[in-house]
C-alpha positions, 0 to 999 in steps of 0.5 A: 517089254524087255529089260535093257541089257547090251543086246535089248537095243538089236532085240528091239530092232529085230522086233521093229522088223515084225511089226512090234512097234511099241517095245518098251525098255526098262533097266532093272527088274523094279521097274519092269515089275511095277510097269506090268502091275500098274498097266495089268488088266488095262488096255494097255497090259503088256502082251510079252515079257523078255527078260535077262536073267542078270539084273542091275538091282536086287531081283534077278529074272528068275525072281521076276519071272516068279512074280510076273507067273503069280500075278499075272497071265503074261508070257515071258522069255527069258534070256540068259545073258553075259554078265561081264565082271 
């Protein structure tokens, strides 16, 4: 899973390149946040997360990556970003 930011589209191709075919992309950290519980400890669990650190919505990847260590077992990558003001 990666979360969407200017460069998640390269990313994405660059991972297709090694054979991770299935990258899921979300916009917010909500979103990603309620994907990785709601497919925890399913056969369909994400193996890797990366994130931006700059979000659209109220949690940042700082946050997120918080959530994600307390509640799961799932490594994440986290990217800084530029944020463009």
């Amino acid at each position: 899973m990666t979360t969407a930011s200017p460069s998640s589209s390269y990313l994405k191709r660059q991972l297709k390149l090694f054979n991770y075919n299935n990258v899921t992309t979300v916009t917010d950290a909500t979103t990603a946040l309620d994907m990785l519980r709601e497919r925890k400890g399913t056969d369909d669990q994400f193996d890797l997360v990366i994130s931006d650190i700059f979000m659209v919505d109220g949690i940042d990847g700082f946050k997120l990556l918080e959530h994600i260590g307390l509640e799961m077992d799932i490594p994440v990558i986290r990217k800084p970003s530029l944020k463009l003001c």
